[in-house]
C-alpha positions in Angstrom: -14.4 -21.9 -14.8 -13.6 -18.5 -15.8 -10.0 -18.8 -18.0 -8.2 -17.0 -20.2 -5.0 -18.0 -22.3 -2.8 -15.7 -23.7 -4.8 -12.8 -24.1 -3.0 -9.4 -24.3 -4.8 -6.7 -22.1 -4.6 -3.2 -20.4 -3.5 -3.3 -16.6 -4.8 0.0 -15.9 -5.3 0.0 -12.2 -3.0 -1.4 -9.4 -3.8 -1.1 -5.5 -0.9 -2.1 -3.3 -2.2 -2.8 0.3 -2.0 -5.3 2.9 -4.0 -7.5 4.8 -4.5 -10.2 7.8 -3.1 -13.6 7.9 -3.7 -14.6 11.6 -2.0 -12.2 13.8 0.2 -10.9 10.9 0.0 -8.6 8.5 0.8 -10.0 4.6 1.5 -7.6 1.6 -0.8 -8.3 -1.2 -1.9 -6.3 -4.2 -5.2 -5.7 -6.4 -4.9 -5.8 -10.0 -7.3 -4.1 -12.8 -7.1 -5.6 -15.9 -9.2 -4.7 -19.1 -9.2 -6.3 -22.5 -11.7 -6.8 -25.6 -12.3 -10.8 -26.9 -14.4 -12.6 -28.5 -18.2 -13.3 -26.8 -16.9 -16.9 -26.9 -14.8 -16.3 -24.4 -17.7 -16.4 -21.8 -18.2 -19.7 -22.2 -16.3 -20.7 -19.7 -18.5 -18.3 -17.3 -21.3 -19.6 -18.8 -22.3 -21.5 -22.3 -25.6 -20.1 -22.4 -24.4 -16.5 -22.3 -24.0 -16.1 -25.8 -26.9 -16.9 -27.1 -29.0 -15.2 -24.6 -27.1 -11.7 -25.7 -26.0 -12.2 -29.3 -28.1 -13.7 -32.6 -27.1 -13.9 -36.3 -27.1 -10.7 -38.2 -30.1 -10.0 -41.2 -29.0 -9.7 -44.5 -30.4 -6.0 -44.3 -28.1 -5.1 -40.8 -24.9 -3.6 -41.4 -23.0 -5.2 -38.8 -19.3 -4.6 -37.1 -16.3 -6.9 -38.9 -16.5 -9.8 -36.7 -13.6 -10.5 -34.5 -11.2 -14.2 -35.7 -12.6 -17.0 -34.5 -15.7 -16.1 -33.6 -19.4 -17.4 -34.0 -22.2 -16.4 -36.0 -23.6 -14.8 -33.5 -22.4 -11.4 -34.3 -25.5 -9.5 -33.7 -26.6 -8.0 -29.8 -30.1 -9.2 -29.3 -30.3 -6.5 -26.2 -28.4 -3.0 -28.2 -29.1 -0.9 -24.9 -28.2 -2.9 -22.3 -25.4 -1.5 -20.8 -22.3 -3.3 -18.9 -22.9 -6.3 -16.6 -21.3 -7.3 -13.6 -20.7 -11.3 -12.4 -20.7 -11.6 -8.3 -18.2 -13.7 -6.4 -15.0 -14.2 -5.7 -13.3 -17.2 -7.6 -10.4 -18.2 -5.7 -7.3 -21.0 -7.0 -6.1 -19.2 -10.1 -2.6 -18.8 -11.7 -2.1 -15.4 -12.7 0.9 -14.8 -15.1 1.5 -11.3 -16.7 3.9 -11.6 -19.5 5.0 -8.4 -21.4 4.8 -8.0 -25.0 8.2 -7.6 -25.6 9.5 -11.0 -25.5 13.0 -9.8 -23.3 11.0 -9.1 -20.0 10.2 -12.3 -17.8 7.0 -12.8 -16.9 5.6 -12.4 -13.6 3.8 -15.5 -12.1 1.6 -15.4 -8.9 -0.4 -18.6 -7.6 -3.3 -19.2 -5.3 -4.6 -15.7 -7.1 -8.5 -14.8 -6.5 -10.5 -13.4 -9.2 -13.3 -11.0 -8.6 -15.8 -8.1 -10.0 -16.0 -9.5 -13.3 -17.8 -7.0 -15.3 -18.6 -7.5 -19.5 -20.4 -5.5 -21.8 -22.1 -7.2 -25.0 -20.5 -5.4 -28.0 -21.8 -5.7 -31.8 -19.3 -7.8 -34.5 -19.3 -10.8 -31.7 -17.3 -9.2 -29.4 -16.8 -8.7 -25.7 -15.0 -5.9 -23.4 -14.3 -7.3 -19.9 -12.9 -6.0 -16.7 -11.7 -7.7 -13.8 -9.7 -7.7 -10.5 -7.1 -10.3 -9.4 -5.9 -10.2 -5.8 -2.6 -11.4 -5.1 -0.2 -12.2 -2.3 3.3 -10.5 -2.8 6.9 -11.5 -1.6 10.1 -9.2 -1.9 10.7 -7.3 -4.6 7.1 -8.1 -6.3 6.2 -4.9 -5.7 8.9 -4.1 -7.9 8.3 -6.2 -10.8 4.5 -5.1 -10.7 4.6 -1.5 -10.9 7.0 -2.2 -13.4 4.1 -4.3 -15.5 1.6 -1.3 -14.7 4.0 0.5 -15.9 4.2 -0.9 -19.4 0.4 -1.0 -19.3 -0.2 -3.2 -22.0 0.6 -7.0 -21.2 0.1 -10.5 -21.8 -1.9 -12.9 -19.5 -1.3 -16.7 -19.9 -2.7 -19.4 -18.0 -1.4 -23.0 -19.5 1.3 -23.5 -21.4 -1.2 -25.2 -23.8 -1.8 -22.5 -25.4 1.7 -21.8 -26.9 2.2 -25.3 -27.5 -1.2 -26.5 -29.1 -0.3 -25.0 -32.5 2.9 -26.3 -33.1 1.7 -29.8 -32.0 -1.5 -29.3 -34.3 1.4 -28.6 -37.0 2.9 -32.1 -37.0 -0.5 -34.2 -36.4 -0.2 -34.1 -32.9 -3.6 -33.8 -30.0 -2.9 -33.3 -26.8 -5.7 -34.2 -23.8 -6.5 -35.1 -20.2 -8.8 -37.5 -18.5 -8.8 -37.4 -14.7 -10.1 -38.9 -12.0 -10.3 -38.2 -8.0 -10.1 -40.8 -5.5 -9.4 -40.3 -1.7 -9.0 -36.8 -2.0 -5.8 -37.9 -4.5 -6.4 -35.9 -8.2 -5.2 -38.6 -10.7 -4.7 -36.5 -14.7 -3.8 -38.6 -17.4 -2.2 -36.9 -20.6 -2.7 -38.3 -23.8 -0.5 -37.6 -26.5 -2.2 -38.8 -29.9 -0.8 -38.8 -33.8 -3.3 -39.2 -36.5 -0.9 -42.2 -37.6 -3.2 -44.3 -34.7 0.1 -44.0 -32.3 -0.2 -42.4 -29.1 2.1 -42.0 -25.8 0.5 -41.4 -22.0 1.6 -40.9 -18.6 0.0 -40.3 -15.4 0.2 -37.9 -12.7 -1.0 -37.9 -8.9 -1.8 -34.9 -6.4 -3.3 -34.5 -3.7 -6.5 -32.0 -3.8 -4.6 -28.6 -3.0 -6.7 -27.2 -0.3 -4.4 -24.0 -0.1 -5.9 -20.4 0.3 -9.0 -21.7 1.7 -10.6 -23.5 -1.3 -13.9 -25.3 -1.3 -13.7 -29.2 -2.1 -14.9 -28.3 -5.7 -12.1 -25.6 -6.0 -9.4 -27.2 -4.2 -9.9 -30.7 -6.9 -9.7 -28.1 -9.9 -6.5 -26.4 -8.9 -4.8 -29.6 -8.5 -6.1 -30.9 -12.1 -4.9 -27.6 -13.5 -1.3 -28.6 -12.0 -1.8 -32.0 -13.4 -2.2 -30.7 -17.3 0.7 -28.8 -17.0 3.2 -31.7 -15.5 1.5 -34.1 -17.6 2.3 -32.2 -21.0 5.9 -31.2 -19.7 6.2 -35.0 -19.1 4.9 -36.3 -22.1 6.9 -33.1 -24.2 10.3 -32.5 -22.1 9.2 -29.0 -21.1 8.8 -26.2 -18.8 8.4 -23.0 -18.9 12.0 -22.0 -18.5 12.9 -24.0 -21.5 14.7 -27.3 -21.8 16.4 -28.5 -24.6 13.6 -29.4 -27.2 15.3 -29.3 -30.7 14.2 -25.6 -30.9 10.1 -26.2 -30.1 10.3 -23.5 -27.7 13.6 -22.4 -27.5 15.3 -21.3 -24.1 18.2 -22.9 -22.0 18.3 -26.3 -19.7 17.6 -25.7 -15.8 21.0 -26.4 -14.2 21.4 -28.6 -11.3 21.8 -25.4 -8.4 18.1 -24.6 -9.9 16.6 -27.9 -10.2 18.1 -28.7 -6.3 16.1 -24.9 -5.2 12.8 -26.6 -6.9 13.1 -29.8 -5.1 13.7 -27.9 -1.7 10.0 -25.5 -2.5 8.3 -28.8 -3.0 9.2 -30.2 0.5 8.2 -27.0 2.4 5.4 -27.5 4.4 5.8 -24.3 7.2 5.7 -20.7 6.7 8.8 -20.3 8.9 11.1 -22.9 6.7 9.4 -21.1 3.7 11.1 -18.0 5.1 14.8 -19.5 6.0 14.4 -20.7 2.8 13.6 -18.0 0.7 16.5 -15.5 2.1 19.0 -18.0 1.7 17.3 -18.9 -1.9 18.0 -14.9 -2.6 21.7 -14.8 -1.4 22.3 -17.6 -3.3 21.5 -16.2 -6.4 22.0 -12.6 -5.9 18.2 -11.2 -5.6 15.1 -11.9 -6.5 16.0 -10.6 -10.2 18.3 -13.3 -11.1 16.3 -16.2 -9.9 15.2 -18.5 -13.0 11.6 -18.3 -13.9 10.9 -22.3 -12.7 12.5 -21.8 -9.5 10.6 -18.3 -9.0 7.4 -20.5 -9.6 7.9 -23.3 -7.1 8.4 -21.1 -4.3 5.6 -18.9 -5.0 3.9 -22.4 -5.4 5.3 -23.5 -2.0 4.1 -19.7 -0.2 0.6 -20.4 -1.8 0.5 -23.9 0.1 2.1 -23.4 3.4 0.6 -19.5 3.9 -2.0 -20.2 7.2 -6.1 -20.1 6.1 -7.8 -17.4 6.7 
């Protein structure tokens, strides 16, 4: 499964349009984003990918500095072959475009389809990709996404395992996941392990989200991805937002007024209470601009699940 975790990238290219949901008409939104990594990256496309285009480079080649953390296969097996493009559309994503300037919240979209993934196979182990993400938008998105194209260069993250992996790796912790699926219920299991042999674990249930059409396959991976994230925030007293963690992460406690708006997202289950809901969400806190980044999540969570199929 195609995933990337905070990688910074170009968003060259945004197309604001709208299109069919039923009988009515839903704004949405195509994103372009560009970005070079390294060819490891495509092994979540594909683990054979690498080796088929890359090899190790002979003493007597003068290759390209490699890029960190990348394999010894550094070398392009194929130099002429131009760009290459992946068919399909690759639906169940979380898309979150972060700025690089730590001030500016992130914008977070769920239920996000991914398509016309394109790569080209570049020498020093490297990889420039291109990609689309289509997105559903509520008020005032528009907004806060020309204002990302705007800035150009961002920051995509995916998991909040990425920012937290290092700092756990820092003090001897490992963080993993079993799951398991059972009567269309997604059952993830976070492990928190020290190297001392002591290790904490709790368990969290979902039903397989079948939201935005997904197949079985797709709609039993979403739901795991939700899993991880409330499984680590369980095990490490987080969230995004930031609770009080004895500066881990940094950021202020959810107060009660947002923690009540999250619970009343997680109960919607019809577009027209997501609607009541969301304008008197907005005059209760002013506008869409002042809304906390956790309760901004669990309603575009809650559009994402109630919005009618295709």
């Amino acid at each position: 499964m195609f995933q990337l975790d905070q990688h910074d990238a170009v968003f060259p290219h945004l197309n604001l349009r709208k299109e069919k949901h039923g009988d009515d008409d839903a704004a949405a939104a195509d994103l372009k984003f560009t970005l070079t990594a390294q060819n490891t990256i495509l092994d979540t496309i594909d683990p054979n990918i690498v080796r088929a285009f890359w090899k190790k480079a002979e003493k007597s080649q003068q290759q390209s500095l490699p890029m960190e953390g990348s394999t010894d296969l550094v070398a392009l097996n194929l130099p002429l072959l131009g760009e290459q493009d992946i068919t399909g559309k690759f639906e169940g994503y979380e898309l979150n475009i972060g700025s690089l300037m730590d001030h500016i919240e992130p914008v977070f979209f769920a239920d996000a389809k991914v398509k016309k993934i394109t790569w080209k196979p570049l020498e020093g182990g490297s990889v420039a990709m291109g990609f689309t993400v289509s997105v559903l938008l509520d008020e005032n998105e528009d907004a806060e996404l020309i204002s990302a194209w705007r800035r150009g260069d961002v920051r995509l993250w995916e998991d909040i395992n990425a920012a937290i992996k290092p700092v756990l790796q820092g003090f001897g912790f490992a963080l993993s996941f079993r799951t398991k699926t059972r009567d269309q219920m997604v059952e993830v299991t976070g492990v928190l392990a020290h190297r001392g042999d002591h290790s904490e674990q709790t368990e969290i249930h979902l039903p397989a989200d079948t939201s935005g059409s997904k197949n079985g396959v797709q709609s039993v991976g979403s739901s795991v991805i939700y899993g991880k994230r409330y499984a680590a925030s369980a095990l490490l007293n987080l969230t995004t937002q930031g609770e009080d963690d004895d500066g881990l992460l940094g950021g202020q406690k959810l107060d009660d007024k947002a923690m009540n708006w999250i619970d009343v997202a997680n109960e919607l289950e019809h577009p027209d209470a997501y609607q009541t809901k969301r304008q008197e969400l907005l005059k209760d806190y002013g506008g869409a601009a002042n809304l906390p980044t956790e309760v901004r999540n669990a309603f575009n969570g809650a559009r994402a699940r109630v919005t009618p199929k295709d």
